[in-house]
BAVO-200317 format. One record per atom (N, C-alpha, C): residue number from 0; atom name; residue in three letters; x negated, y negated, z; chain. Coordinates in Angstrom, 3 decimals. Each point is the difference from the previous one (the first is absolute). Layout:
N
seq  atom  type  X  Y  Z  mol
NUM  CA  ALA  X  Y  Z  A
...
end
This chain:
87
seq  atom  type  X  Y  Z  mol
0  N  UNK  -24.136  -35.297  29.637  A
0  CA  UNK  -0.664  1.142  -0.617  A
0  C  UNK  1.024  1.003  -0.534  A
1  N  UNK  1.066  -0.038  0.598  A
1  CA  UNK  0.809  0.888  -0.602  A
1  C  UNK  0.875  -0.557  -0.935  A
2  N  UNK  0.392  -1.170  -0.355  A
2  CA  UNK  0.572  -0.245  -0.781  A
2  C  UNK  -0.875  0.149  -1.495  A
3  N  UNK  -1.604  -0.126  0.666  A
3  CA  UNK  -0.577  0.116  -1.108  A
3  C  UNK  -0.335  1.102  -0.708  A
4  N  UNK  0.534  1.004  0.703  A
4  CA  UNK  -0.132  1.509  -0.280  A
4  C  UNK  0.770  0.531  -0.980  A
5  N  UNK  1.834  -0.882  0.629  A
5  CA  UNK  1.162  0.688  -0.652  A
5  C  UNK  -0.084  -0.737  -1.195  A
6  N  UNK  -0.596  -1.030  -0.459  A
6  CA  UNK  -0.300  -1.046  -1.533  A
6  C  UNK  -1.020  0.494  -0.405  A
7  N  UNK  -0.861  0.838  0.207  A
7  CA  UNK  -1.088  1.175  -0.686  A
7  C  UNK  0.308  1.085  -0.277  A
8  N  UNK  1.436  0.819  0.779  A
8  CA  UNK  1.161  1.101  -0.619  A
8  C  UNK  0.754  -0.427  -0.852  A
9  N  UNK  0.263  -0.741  0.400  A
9  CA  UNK  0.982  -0.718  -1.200  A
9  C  UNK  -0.162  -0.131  -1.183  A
10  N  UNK  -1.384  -0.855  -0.468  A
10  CA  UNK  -0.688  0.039  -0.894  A
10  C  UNK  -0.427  1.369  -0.787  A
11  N  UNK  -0.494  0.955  0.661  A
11  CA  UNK  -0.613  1.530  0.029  A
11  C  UNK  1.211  0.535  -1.064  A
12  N  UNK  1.544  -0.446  0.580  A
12  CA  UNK  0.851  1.189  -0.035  A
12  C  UNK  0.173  -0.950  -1.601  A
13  N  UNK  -0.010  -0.964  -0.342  A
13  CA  UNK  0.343  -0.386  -1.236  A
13  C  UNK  -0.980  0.102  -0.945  A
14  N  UNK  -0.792  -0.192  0.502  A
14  CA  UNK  -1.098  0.456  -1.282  A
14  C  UNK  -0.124  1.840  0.296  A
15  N  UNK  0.407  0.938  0.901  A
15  CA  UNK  0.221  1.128  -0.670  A
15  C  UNK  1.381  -0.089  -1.049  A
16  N  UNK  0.699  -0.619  0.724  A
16  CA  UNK  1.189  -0.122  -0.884  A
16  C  UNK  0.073  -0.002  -1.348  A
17  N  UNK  -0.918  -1.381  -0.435  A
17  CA  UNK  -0.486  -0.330  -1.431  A
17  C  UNK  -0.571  1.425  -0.935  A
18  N  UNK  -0.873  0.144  1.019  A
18  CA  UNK  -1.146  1.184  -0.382  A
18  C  UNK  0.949  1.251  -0.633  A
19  N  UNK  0.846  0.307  1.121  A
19  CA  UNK  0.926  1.213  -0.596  A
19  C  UNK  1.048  -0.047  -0.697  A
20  N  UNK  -0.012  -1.493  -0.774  A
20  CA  UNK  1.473  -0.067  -1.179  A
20  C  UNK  -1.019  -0.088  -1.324  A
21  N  UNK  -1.151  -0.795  0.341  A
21  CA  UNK  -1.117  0.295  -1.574  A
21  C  UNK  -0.549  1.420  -0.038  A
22  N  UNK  -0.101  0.514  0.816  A
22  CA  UNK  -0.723  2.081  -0.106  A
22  C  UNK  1.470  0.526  -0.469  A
23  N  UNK  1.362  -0.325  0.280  A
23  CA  UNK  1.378  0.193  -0.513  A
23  C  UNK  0.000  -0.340  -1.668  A
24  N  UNK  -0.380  -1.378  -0.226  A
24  CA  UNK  0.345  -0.926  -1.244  A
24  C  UNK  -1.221  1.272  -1.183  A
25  N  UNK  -1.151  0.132  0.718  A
25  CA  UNK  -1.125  0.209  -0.930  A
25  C  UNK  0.168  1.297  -0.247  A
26  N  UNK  0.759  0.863  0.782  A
26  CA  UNK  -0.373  1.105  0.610  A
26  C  UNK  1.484  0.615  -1.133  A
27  N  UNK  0.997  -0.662  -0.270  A
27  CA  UNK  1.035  0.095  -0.855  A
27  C  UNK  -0.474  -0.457  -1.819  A
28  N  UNK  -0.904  -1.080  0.350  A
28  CA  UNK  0.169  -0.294  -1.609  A
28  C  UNK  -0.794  0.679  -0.668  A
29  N  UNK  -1.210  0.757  0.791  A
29  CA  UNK  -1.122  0.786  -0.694  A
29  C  UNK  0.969  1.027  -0.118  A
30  N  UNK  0.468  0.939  0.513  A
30  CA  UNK  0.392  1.264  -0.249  A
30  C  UNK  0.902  0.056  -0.771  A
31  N  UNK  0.782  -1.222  -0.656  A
31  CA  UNK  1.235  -0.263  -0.780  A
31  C  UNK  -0.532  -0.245  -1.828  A
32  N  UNK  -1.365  -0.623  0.469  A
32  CA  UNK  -0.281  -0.527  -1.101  A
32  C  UNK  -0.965  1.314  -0.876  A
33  N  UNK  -0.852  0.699  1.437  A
33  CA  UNK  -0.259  0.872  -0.754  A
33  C  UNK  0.854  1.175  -0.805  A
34  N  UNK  0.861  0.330  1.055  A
34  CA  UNK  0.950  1.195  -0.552  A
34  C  UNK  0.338  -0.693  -1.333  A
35  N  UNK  1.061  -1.146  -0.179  A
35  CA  UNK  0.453  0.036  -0.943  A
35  C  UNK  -0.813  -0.412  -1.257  A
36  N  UNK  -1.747  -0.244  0.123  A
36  CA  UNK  -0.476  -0.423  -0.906  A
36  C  UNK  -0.725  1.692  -0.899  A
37  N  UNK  0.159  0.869  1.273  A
37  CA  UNK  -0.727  1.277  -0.724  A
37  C  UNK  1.503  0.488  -0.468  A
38  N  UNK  1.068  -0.346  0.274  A
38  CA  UNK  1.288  0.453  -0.717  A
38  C  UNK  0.056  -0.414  -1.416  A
39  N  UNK  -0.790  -1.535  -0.010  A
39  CA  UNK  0.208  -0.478  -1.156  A
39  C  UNK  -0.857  0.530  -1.313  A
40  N  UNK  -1.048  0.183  1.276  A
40  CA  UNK  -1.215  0.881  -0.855  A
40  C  UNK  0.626  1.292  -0.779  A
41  N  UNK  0.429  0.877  0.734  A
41  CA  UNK  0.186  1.608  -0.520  A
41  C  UNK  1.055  -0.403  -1.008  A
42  N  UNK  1.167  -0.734  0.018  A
42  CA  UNK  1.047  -0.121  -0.651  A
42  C  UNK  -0.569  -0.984  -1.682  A
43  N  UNK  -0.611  -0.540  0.118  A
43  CA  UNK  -1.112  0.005  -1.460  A
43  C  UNK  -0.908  0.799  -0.326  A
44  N  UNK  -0.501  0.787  1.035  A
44  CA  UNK  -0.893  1.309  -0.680  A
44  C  UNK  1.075  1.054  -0.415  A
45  N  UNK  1.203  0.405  0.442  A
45  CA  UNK  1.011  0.888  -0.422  A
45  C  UNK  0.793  -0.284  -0.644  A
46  N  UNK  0.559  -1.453  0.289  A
46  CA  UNK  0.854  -0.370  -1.391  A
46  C  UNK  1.633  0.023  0.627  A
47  N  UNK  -0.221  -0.028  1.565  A
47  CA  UNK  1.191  -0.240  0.448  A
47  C  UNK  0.319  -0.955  1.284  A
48  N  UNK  0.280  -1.100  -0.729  A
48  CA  UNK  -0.272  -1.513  0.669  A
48  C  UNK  0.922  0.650  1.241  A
49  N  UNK  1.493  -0.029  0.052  A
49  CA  UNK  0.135  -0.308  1.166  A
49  C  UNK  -0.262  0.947  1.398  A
50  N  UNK  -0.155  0.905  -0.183  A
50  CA  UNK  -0.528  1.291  0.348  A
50  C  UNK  -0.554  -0.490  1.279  A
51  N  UNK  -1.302  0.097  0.000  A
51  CA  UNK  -1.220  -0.042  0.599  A
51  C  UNK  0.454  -1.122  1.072  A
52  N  UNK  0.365  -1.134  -1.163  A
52  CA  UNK  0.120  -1.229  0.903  A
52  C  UNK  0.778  -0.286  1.147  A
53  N  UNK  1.015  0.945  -0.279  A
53  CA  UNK  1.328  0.417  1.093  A
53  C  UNK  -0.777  0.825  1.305  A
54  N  UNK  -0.500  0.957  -0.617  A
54  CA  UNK  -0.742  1.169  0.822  A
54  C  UNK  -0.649  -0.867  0.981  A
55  N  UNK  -1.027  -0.545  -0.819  A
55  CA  UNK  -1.238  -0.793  1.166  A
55  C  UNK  0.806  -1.247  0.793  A
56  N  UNK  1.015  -0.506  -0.183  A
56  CA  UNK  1.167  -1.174  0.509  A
56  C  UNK  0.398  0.800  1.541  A
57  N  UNK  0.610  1.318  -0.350  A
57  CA  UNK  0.867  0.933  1.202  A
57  C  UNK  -1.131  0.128  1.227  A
58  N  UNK  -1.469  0.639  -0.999  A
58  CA  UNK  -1.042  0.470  1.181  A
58  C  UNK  -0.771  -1.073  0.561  A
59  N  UNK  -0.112  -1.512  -0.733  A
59  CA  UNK  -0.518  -0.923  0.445  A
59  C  UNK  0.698  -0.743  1.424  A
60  N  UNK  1.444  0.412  -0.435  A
60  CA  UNK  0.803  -0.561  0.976  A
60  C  UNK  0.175  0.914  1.715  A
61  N  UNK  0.208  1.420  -0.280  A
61  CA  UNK  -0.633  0.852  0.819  A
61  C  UNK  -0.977  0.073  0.428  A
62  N  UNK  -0.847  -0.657  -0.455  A
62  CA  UNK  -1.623  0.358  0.604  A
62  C  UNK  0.170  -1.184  0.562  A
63  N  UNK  0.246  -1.442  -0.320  A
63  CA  UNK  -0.262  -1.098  0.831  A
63  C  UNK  0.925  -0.092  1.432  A
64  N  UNK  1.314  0.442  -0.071  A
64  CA  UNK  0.622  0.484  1.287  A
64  C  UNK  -0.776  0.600  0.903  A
65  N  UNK  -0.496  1.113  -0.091  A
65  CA  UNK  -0.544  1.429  0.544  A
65  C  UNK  -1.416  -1.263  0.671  A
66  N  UNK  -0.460  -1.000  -1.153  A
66  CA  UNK  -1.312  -0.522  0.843  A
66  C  UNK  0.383  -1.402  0.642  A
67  N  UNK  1.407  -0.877  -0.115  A
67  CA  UNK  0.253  -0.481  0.535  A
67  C  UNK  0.373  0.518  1.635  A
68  N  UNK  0.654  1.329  0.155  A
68  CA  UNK  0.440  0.771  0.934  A
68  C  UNK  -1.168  0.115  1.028  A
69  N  UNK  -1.096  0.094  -0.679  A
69  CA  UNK  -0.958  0.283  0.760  A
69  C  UNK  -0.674  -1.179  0.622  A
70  N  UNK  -0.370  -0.625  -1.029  A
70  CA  UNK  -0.295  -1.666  0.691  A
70  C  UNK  0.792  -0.808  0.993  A
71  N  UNK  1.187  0.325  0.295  A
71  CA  UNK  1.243  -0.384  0.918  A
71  C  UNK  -0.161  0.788  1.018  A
72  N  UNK  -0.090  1.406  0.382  A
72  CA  UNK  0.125  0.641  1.081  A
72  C  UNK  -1.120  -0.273  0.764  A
73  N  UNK  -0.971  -0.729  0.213  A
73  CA  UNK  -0.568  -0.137  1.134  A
73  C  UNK  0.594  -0.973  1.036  A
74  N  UNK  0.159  -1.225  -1.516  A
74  CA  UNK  0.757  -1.103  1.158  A
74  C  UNK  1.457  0.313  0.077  A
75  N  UNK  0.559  1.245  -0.445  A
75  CA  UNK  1.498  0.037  0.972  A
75  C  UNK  -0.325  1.122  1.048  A
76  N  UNK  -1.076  0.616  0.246  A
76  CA  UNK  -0.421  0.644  0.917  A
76  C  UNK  -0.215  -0.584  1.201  A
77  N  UNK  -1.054  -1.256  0.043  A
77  CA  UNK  -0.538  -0.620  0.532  A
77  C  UNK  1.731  -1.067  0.527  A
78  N  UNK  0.847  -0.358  -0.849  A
78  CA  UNK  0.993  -1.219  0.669  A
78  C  UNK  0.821  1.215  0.588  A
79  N  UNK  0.295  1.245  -0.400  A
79  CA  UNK  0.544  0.675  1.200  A
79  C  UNK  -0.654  0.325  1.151  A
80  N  UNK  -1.023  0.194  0.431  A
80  CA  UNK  -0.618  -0.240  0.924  A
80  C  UNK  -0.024  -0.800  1.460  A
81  N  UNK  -0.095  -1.307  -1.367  A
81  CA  UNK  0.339  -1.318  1.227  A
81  C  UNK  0.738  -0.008  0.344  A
82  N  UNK  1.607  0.159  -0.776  A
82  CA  UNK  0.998  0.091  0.660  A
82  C  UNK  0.501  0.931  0.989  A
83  N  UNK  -0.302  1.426  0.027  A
83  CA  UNK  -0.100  0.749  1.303  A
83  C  UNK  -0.973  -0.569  0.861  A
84  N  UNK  -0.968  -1.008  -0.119  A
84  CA  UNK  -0.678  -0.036  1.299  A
84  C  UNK  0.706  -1.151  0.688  A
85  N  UNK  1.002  -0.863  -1.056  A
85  CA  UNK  0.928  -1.817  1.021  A
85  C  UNK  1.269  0.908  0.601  A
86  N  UNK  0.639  1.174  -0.843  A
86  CA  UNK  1.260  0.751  0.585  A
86  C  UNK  -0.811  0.423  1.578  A
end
C-alpha cells in the first residue's frame, strides 16, 4: 500500500510538473504575442514601425517575468518547506 502511494506522488508531482511548464509556455506566448502585435498595431496607425514594436517587445518581456515569477513562487515556497522539514 505504500509503495502504491509513493507511485500516486510520483505521478501527482509530474503531471503538476507538466501542468506548470504549459501555464509557463502559454502564459509567455500570449503576453508576447499580444504586446508585440498591439506594437505592431500603433506603429502602422502612427507611421513608426519600429517604435511600438520595440516598446511592446521590452513590456511583453517584463510582464511575462513578473507572471512567470509568480507562477514559480508557490512551488519554491512549497520545496523550501520540505526541505526544512528532512533538515
Amino acid at each position: 500500500m505504500k509503495k502504491e502511494n509513493e507511485e500516486n506522488e510520483e505521478k501527482f508531482k509530474i503531471a503538476y510538473a507538466i501542468s506548470l511548464i504549459t501555464q509557463i509556455g502559454v502564459t509567455v506566448s500570449v503576453i508576447t504575442v499580444l504586446f508585440i502585435g498591439l506594437g505592431y498595431w500603433a506603429d502602422g496607425y502612427f507611421g513608426t514601425l519600429p517604435v511600438f514594436v520595440i516598446i511592446g517587445a521590452i513590456f511583453s518581456f517584463v510582464l511575462s517575468m513578473f507572471s512567470v515569477y509568480r507562477l514559480v513562487l508557490p512551488v519554491m515556497d512549497k520545496a523550501g518547506k520540505e526541505d526544512e522539514k528532512k533538515d
